[in-house]
PyMOL CGO cylinders between C-alpha atoms (Angstrom):
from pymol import cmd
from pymol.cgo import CYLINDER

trace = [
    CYLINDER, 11.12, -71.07, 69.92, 12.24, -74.31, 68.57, 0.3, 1, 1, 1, 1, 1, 1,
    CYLINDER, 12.24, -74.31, 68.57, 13.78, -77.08, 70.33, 0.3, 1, 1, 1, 1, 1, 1,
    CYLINDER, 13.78, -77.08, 70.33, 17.32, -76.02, 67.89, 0.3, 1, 1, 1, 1, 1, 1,
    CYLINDER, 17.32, -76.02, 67.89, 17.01, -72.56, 70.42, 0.3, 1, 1, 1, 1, 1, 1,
    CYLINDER, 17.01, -72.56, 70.42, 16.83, -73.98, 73.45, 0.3, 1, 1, 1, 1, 1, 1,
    CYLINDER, 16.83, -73.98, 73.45, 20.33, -74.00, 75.39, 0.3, 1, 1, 1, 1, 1, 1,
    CYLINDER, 20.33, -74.00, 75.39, 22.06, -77.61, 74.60, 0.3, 1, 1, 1, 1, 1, 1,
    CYLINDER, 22.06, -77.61, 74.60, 24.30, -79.08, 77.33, 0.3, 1, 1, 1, 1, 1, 1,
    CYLINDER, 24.30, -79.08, 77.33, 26.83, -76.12, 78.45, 0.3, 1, 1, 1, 1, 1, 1,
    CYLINDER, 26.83, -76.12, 78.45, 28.57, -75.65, 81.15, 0.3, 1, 1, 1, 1, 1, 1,
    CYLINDER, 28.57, -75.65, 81.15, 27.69, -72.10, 82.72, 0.3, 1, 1, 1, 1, 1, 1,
    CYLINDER, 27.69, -72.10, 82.72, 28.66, -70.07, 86.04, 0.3, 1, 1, 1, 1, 1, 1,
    CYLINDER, 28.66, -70.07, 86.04, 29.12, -67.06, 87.39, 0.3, 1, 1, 1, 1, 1, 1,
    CYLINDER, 29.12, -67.06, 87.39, 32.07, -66.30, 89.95, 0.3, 1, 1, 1, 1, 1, 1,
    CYLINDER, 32.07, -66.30, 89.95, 33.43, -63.09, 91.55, 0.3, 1, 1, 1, 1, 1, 1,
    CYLINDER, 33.43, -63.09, 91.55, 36.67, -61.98, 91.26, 0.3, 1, 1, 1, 1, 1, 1,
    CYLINDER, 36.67, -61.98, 91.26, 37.57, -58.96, 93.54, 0.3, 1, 1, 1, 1, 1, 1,
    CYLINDER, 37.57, -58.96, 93.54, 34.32, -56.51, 93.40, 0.3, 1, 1, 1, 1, 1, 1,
    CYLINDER, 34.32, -56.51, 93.40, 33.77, -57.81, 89.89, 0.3, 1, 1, 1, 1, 1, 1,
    CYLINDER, 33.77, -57.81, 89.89, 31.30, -61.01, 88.19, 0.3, 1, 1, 1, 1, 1, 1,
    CYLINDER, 31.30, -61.01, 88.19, 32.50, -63.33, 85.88, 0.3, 1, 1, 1, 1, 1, 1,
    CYLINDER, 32.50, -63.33, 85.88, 29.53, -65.11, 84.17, 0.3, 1, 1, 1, 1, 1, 1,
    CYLINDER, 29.53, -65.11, 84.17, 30.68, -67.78, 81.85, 0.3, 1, 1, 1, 1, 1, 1,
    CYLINDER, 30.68, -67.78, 81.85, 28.57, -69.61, 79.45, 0.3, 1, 1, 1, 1, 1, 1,
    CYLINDER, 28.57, -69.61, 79.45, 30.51, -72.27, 76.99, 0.3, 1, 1, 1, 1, 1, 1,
    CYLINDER, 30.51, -72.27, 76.99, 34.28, -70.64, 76.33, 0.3, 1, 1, 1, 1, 1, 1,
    CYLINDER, 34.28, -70.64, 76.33, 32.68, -67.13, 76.69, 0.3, 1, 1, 1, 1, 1, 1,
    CYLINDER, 32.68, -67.13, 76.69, 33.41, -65.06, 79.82, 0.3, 1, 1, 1, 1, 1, 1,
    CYLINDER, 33.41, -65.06, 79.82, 31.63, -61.40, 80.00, 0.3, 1, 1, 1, 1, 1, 1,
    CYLINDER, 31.63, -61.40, 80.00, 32.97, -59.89, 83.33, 0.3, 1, 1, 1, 1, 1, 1,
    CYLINDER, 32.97, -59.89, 83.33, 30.60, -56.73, 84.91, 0.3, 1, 1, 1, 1, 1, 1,
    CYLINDER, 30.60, -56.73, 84.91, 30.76, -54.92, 88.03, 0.3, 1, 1, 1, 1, 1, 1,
    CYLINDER, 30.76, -54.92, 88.03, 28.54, -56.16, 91.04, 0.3, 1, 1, 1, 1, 1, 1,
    CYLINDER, 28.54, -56.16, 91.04, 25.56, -53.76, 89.95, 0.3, 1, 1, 1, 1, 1, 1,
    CYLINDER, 25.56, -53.76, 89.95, 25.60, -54.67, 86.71, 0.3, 1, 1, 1, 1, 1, 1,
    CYLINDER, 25.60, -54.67, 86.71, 25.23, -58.52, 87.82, 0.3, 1, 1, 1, 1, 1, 1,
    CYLINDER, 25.23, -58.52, 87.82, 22.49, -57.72, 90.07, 0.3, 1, 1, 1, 1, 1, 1,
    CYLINDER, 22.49, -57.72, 90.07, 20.57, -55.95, 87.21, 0.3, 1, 1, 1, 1, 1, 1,
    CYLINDER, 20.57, -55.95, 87.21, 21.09, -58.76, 85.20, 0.3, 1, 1, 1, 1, 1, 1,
    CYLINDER, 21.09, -58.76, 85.20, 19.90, -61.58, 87.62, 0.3, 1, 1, 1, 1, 1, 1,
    CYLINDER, 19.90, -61.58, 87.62, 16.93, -59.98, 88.22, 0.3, 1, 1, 1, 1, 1, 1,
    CYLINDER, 16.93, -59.98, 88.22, 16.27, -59.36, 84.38, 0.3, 1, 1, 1, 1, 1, 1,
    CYLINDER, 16.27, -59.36, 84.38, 16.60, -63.22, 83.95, 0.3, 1, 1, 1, 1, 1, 1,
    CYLINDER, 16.60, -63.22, 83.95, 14.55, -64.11, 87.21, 0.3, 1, 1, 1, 1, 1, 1,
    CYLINDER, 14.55, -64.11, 87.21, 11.61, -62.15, 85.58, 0.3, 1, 1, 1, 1, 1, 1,
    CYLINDER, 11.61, -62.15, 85.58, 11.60, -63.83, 82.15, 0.3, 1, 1, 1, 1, 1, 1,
    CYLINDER, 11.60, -63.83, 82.15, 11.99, -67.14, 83.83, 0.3, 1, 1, 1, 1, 1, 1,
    CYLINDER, 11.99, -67.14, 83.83, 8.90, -66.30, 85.74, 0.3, 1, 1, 1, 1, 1, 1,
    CYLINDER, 8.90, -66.30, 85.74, 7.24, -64.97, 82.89, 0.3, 1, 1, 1, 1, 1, 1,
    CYLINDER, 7.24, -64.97, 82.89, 8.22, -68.52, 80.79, 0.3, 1, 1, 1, 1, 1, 1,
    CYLINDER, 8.22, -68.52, 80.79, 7.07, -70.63, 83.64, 0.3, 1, 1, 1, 1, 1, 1,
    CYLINDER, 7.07, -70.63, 83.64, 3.77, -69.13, 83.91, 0.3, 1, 1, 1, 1, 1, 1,
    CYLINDER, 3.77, -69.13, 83.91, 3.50, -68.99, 79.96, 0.3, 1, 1, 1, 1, 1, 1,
    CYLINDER, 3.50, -68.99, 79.96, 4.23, -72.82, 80.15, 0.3, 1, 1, 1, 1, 1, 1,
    CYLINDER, 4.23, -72.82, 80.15, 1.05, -73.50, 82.66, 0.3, 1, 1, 1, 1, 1, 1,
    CYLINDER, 1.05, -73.50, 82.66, 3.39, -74.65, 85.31, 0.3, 1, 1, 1, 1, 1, 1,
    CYLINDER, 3.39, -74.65, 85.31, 2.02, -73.53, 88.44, 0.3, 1, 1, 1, 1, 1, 1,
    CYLINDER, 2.02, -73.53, 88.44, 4.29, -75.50, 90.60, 0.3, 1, 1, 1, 1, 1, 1,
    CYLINDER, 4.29, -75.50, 90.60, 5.91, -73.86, 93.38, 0.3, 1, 1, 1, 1, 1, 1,
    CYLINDER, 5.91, -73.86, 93.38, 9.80, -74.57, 94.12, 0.3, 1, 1, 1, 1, 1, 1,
    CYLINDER, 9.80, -74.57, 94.12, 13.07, -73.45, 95.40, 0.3, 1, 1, 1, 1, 1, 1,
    CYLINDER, 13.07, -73.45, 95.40, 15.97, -73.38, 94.59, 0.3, 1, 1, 1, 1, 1, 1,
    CYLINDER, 15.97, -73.38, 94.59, 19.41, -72.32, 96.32, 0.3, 1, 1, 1, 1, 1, 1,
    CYLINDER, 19.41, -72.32, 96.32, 22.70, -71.65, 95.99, 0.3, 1, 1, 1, 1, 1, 1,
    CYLINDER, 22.70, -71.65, 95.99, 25.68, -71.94, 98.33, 0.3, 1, 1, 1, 1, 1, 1,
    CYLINDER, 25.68, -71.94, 98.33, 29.07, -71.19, 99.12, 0.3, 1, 1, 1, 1, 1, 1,
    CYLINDER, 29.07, -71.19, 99.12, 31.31, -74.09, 100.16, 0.3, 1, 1, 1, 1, 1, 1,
    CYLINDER, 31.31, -74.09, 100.16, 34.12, -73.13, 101.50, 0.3, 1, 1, 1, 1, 1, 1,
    CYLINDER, 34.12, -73.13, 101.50, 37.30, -75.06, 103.34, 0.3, 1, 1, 1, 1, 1, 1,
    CYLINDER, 37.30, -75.06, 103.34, 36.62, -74.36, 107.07, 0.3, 1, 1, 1, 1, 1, 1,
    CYLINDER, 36.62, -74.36, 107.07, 39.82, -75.69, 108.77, 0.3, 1, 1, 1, 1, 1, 1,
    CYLINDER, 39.82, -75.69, 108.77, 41.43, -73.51, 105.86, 0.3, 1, 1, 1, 1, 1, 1,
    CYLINDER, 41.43, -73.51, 105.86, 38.93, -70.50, 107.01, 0.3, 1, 1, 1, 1, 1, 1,
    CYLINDER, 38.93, -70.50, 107.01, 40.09, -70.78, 110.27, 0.3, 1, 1, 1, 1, 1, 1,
    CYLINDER, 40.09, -70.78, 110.27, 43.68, -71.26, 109.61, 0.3, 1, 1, 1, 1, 1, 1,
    CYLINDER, 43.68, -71.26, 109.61, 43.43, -68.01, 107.38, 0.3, 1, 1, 1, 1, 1, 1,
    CYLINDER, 43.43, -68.01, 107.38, 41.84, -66.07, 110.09, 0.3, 1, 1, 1, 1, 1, 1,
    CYLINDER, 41.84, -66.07, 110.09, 37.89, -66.11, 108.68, 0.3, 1, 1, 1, 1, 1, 1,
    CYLINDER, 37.89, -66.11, 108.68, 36.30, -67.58, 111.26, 0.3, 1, 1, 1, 1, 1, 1,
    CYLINDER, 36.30, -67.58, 111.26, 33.23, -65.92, 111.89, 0.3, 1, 1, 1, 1, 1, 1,
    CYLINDER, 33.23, -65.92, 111.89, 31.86, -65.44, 115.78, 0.3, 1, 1, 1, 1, 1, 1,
    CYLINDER, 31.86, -65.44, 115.78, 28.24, -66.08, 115.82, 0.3, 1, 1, 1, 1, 1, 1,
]
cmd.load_cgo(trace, "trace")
């Protein structure tokens, strides 16, 4: 792979939208049921593991995702959770 193939600076996400996933890379959306996503996550998870280890980098991190949400607007909506 040449430097050219590597991804240049694009903005990329993934979202839901009702019991679907809309990933989004550049201006292209590809929207997939929740299964599908899953499969697909896990596909990329295991080539980035497999490039990591190809690349000698042993190193051991993590990384995590959230979601951020509006609490006073949670609660005003009704979503507060009881824990």
């Amino acid at each position: 792979m040449s430097g050219s193939d590597v991804l240049k600076k694009t903005n990329f996400g993934a979202k839901s939208e009702g019991d679907k996933v809309v990933l989004t890379i550049g201006n292209a959306e590809i929207k997939m049921g929740y299964n599908n996503a899953f499969q697909l996550s896990q596909w990329i998870r295991l080539a980035a593991r497999q490039a990591k280890t190809f690349a000698g980098d042993m190193s051991k991190t993590w990384n995590v995702a959230g979601n951020l949400t509006d609490a006073e607007q949670d609660i005003k909506d009704g979503q507060k959770r009881r824990i």
